[in-house]
MOPAC internal coordinates of N, CA, C and O (Angstrom, degrees):
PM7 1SCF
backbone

  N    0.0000 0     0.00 0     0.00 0    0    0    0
  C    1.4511 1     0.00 0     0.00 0    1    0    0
  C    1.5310 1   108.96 1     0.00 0    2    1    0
  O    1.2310 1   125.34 1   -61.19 1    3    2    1
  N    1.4179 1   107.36 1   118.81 1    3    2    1
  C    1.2775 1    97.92 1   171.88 1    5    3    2
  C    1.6669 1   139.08 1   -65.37 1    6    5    3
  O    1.2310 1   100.87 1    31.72 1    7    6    5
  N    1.2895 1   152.37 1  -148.28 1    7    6    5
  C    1.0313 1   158.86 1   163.27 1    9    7    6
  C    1.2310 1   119.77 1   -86.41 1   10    9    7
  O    1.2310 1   121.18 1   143.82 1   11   10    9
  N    1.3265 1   115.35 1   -36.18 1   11   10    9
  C    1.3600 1   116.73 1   162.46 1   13   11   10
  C    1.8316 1   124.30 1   -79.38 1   14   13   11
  O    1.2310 1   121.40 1   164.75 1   15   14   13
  N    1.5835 1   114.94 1   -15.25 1   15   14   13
  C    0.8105 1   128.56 1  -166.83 1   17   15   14
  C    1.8831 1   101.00 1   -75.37 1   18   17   15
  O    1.2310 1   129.93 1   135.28 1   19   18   17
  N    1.4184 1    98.45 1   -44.72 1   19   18   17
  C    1.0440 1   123.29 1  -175.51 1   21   19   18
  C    1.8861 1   133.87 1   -48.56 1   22   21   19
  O    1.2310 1   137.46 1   143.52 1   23   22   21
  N    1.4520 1    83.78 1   -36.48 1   23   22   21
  C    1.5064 1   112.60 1  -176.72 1   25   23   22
  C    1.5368 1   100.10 1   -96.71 1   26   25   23
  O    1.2310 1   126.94 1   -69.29 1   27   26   25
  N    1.2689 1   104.26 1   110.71 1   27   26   25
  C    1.6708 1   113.83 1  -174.71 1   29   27   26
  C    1.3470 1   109.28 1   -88.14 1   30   29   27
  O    1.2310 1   107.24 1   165.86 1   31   30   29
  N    1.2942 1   141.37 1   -14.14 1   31   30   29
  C    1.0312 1   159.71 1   178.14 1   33   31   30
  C    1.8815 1   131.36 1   -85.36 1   34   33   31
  O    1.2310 1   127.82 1   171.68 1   35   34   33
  N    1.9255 1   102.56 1    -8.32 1   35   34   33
  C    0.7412 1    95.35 1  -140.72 1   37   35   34
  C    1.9546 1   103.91 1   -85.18 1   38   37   35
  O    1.2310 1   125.11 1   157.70 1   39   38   37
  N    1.2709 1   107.79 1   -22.30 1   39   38   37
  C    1.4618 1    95.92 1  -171.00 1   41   39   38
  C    1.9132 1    93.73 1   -78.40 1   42   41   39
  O    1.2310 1   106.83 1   178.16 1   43   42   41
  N    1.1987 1   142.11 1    -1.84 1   43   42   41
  C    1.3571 1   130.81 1   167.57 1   45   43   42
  C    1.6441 1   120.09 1   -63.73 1   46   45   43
  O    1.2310 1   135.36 1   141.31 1   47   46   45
  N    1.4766 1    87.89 1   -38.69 1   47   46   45
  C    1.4653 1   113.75 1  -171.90 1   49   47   46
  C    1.6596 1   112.54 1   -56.69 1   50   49   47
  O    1.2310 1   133.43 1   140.01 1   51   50   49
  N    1.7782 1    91.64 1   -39.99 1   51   50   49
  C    1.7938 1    98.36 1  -158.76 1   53   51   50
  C    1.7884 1    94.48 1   -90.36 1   54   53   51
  O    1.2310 1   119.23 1  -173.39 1   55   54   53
  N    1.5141 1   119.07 1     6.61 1   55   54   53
  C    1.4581 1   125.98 1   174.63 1   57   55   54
  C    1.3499 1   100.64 1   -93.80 1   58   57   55
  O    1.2310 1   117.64 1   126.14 1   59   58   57
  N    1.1424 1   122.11 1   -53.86 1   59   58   57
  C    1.4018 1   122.65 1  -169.48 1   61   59   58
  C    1.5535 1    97.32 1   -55.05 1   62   61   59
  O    1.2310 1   121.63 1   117.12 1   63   62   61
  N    1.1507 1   114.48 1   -62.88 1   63   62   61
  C    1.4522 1   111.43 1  -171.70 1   65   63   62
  C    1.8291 1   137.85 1   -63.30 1   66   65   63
  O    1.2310 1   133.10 1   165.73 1   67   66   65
  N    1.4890 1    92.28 1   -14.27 1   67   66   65
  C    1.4455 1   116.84 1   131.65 1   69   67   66
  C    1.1417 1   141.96 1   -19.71 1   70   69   67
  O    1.2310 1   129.42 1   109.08 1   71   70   69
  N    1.6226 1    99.44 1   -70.92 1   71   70   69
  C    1.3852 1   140.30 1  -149.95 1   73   71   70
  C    1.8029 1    91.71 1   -91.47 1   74   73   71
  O    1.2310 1   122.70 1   143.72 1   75   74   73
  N    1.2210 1   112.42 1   -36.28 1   75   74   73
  C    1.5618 1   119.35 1   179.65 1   77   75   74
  C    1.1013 1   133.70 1   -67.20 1   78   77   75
  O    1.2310 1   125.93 1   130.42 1   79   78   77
  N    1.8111 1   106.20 1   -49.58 1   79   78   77
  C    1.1538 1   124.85 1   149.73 1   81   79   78
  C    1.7009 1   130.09 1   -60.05 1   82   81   79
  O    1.2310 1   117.96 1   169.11 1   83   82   81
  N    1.2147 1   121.49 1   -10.89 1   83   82   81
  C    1.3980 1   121.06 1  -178.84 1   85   83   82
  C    1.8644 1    84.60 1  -100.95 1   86   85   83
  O    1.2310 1   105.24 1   142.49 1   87   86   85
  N    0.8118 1   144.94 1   -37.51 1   87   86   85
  C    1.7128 1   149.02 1  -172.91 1   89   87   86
  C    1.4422 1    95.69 1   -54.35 1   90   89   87
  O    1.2310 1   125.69 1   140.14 1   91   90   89
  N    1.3846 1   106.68 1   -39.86 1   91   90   89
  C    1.4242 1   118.79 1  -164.52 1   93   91   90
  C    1.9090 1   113.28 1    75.97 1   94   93   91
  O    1.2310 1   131.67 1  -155.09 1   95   94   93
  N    1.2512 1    95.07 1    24.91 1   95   94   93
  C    1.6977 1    88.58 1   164.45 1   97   95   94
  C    1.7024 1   124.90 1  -103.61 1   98   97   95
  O    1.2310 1   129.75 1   -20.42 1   99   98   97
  N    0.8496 1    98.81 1   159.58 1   99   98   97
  C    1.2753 1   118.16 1   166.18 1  101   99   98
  C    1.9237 1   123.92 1   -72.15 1  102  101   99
  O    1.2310 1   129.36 1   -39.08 1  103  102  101
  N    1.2275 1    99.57 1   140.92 1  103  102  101
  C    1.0664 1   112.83 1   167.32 1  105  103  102
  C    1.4556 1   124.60 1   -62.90 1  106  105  103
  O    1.2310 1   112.20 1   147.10 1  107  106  105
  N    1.1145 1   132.32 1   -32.90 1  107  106  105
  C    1.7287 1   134.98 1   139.05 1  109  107  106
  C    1.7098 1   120.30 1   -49.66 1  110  109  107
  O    1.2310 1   124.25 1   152.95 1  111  110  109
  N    1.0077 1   109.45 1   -27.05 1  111  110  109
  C    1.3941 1   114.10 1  -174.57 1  113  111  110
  C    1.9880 1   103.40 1   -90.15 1  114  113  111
  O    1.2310 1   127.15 1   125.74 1  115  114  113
  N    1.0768 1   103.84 1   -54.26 1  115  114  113
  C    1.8545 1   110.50 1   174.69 1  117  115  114
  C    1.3908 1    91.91 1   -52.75 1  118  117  115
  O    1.2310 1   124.92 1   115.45 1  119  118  117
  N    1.4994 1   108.16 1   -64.55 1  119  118  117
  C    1.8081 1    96.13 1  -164.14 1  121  119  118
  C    1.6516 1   123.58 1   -25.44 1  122  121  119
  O    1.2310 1   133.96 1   128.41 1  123  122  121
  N    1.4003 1    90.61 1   -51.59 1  123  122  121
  C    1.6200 1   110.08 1  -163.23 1  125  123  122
  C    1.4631 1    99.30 1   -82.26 1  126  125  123
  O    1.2310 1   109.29 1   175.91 1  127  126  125
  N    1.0882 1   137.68 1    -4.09 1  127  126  125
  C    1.5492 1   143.32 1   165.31 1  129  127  126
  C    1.2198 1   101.42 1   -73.20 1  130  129  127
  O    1.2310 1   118.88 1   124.22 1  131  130  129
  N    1.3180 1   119.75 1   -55.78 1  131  130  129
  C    1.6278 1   137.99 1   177.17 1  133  131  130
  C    1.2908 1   129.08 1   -46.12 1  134  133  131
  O    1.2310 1   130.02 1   152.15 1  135  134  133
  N    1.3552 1    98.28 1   -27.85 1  135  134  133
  C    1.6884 1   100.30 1  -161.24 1  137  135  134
  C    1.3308 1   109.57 1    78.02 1  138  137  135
  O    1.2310 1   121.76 1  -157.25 1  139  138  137
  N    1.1810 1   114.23 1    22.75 1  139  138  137
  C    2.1266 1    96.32 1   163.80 1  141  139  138
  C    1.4178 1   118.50 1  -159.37 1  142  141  139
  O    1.2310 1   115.01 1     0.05 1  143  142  141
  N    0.7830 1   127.07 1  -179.95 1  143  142  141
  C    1.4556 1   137.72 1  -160.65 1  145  143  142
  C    1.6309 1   113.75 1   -90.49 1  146  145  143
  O    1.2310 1   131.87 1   -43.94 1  147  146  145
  N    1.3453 1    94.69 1   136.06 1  147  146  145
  C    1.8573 1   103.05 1  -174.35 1  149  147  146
  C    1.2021 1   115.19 1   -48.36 1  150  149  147
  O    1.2310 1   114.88 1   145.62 1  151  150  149
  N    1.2304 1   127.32 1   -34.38 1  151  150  149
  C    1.7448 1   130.25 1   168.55 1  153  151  150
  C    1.2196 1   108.57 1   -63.27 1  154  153  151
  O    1.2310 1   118.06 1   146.64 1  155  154  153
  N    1.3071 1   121.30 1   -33.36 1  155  154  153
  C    1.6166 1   109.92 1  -178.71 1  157  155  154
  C    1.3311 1   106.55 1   -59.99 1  158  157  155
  O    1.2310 1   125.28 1   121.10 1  159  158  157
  N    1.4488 1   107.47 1   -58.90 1  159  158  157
  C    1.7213 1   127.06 1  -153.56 1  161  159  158
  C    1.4566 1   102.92 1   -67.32 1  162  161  159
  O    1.2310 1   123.26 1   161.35 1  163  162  161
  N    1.2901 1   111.36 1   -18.65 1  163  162  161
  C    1.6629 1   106.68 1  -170.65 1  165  163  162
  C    1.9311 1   108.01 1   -83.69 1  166  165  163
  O    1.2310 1   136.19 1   144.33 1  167  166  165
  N    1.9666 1    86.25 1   -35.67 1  167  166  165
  C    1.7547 1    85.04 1  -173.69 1  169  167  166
  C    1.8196 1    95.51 1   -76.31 1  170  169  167
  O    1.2310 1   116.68 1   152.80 1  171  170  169
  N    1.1856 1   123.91 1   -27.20 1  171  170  169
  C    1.5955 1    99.24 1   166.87 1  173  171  170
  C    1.3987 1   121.77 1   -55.52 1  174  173  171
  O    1.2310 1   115.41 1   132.98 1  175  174  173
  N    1.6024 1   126.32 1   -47.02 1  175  174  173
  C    0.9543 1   129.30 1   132.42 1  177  175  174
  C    1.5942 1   141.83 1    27.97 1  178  177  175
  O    1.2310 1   131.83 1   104.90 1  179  178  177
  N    1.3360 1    94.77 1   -75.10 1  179  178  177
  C    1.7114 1   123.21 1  -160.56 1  181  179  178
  C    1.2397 1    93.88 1  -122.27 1  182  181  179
  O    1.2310 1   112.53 1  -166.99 1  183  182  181
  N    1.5237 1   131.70 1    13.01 1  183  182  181
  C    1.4902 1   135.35 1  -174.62 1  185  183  182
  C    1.3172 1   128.40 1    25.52 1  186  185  183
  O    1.2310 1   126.39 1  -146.40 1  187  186  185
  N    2.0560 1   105.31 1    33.60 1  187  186  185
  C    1.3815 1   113.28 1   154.02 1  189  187  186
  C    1.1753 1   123.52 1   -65.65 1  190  189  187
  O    1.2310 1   112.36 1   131.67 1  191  190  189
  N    1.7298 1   132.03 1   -48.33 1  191  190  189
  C    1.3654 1   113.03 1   173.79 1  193  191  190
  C    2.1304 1    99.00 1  -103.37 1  194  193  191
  O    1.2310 1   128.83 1    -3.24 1  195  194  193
  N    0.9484 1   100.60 1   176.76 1  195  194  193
  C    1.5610 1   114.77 1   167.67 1  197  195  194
  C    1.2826 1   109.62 1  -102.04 1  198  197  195
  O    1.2310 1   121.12 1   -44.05 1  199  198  197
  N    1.7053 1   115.47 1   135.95 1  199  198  197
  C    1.4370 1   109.04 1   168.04 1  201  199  198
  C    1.1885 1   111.06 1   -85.10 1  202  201  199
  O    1.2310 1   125.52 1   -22.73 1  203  202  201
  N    1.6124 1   107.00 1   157.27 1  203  202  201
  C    1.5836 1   114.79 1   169.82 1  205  203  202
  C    1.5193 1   106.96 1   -73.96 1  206  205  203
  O    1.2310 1   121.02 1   -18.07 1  207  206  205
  N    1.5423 1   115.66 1   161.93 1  207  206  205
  C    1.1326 1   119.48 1  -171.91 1  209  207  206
  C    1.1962 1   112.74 1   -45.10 1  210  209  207
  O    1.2310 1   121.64 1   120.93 1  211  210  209
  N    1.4312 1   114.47 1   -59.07 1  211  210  209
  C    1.7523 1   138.10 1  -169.45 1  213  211  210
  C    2.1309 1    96.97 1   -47.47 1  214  213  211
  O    1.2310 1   128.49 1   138.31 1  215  214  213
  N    1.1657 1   101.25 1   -41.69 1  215  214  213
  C    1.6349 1   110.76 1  -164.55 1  217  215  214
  C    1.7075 1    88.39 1   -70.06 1  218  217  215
  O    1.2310 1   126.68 1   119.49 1  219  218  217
  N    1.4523 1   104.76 1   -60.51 1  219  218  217
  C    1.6576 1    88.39 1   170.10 1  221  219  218
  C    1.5531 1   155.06 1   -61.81 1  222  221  219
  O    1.2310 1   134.37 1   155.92 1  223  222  221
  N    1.1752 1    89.81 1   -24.08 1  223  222  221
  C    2.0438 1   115.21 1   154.63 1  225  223  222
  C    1.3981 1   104.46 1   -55.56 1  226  225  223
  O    1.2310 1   125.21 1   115.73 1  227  226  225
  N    1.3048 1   107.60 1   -64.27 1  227  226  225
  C    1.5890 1   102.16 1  -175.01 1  229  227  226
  C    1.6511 1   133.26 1   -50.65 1  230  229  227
  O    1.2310 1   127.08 1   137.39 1  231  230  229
  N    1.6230 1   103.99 1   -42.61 1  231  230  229
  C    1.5344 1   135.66 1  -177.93 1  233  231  230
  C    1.7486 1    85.36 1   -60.76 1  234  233  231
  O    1.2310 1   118.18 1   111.41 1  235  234  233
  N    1.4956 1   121.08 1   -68.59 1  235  234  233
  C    1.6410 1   114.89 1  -177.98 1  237  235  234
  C    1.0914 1   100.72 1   -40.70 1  238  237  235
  O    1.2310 1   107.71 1   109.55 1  239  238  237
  N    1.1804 1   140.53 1   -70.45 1  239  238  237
  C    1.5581 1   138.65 1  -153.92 1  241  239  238
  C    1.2441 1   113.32 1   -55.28 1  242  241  239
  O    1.2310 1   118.57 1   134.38 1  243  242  241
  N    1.3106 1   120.33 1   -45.62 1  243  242  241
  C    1.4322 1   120.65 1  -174.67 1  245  243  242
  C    1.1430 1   113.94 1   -64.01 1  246  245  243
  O    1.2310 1   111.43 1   137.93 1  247  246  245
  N    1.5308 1   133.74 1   -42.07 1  247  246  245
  C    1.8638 1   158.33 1   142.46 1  249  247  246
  C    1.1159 1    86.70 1   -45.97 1  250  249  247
  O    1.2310 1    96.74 1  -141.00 1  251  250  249
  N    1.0815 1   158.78 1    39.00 1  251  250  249
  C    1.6668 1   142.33 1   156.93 1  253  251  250
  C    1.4637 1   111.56 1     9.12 1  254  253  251
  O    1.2310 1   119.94 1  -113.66 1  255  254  253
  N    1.7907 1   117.72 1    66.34 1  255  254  253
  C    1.4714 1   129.54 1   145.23 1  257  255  254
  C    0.9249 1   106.93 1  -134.74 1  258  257  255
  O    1.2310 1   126.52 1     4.61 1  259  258  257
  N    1.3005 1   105.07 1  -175.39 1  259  258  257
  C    1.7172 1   136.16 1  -137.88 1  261  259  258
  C    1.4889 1    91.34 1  -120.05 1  262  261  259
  O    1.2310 1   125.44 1   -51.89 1  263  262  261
  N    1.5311 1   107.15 1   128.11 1  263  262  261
  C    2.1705 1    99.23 1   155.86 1  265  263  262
  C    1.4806 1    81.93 1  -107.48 1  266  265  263
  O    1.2310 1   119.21 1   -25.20 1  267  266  265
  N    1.5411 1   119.11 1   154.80 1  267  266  265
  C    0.9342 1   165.91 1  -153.04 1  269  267  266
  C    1.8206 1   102.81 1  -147.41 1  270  269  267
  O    1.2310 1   125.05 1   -81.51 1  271  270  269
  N    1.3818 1   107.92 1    98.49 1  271  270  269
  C    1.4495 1   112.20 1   166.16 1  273  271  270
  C    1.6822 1   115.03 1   -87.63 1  274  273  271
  O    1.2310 1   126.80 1   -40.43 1  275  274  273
  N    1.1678 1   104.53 1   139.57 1  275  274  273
  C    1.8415 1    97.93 1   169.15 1  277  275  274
  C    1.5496 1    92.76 1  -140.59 1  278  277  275
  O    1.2310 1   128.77 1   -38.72 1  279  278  277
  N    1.3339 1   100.71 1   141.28 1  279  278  277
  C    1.9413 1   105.08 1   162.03 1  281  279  278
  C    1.3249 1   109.66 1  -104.56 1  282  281  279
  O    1.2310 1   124.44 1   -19.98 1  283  282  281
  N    1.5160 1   109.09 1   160.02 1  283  282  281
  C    1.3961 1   116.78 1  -160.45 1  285  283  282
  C    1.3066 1    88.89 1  -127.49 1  286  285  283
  O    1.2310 1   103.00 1   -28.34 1  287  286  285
  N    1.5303 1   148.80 1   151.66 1  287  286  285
  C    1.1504 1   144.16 1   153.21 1  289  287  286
  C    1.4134 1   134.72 1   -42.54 1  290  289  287
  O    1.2310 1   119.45 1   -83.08 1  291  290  289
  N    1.4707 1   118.66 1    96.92 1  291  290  289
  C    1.1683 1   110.20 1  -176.63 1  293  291  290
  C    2.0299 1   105.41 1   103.75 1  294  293  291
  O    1.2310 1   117.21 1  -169.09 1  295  294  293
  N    1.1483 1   122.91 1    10.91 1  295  294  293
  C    1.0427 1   143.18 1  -177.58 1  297  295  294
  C    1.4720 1   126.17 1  -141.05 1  298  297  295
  O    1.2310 1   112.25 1   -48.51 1  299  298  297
  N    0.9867 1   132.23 1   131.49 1  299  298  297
  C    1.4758 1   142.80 1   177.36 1  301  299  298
  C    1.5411 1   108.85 1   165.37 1  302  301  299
  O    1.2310 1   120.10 1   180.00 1  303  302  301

């Protein structure tokens, strides 16, 4: 399994961060929207650590979007 395979999160991740940069905020500024610390938000970020679900609900909210779950058969 690769590294990318690995990171389940990862094409949400590279939206959110998108979504940050078109807001025009900063990564110090989301953090503290977030509740957490710029080292956290950056290694989600840089897809050193993974956020927990709850960390990712929150990160949407603050970006005012929507995750949208769908299951696929045989997937989740």
């Amino acid at each position: 399994m690769t590294p990318e395979q690995k990171y389940q999160y990862q094409r949400i991740i590279n939206t959110l961060i998108k979504q940050r940069k078109s807001k025009g905020l900063t990564i110090e500024s989301l953090a503290m929207t977030i509740g957490t610390d710029t080292k956290t938000l950056g290694d989600w970020e840089r897809k050193v650590k993974e956020p927990r679900l709850f960390n990712l609900l929150c990160w949407c909210e603050a970006l005012q979007v929507y995750l949208n779950a769908q299951l696929n058969d045989g997937e989740f």
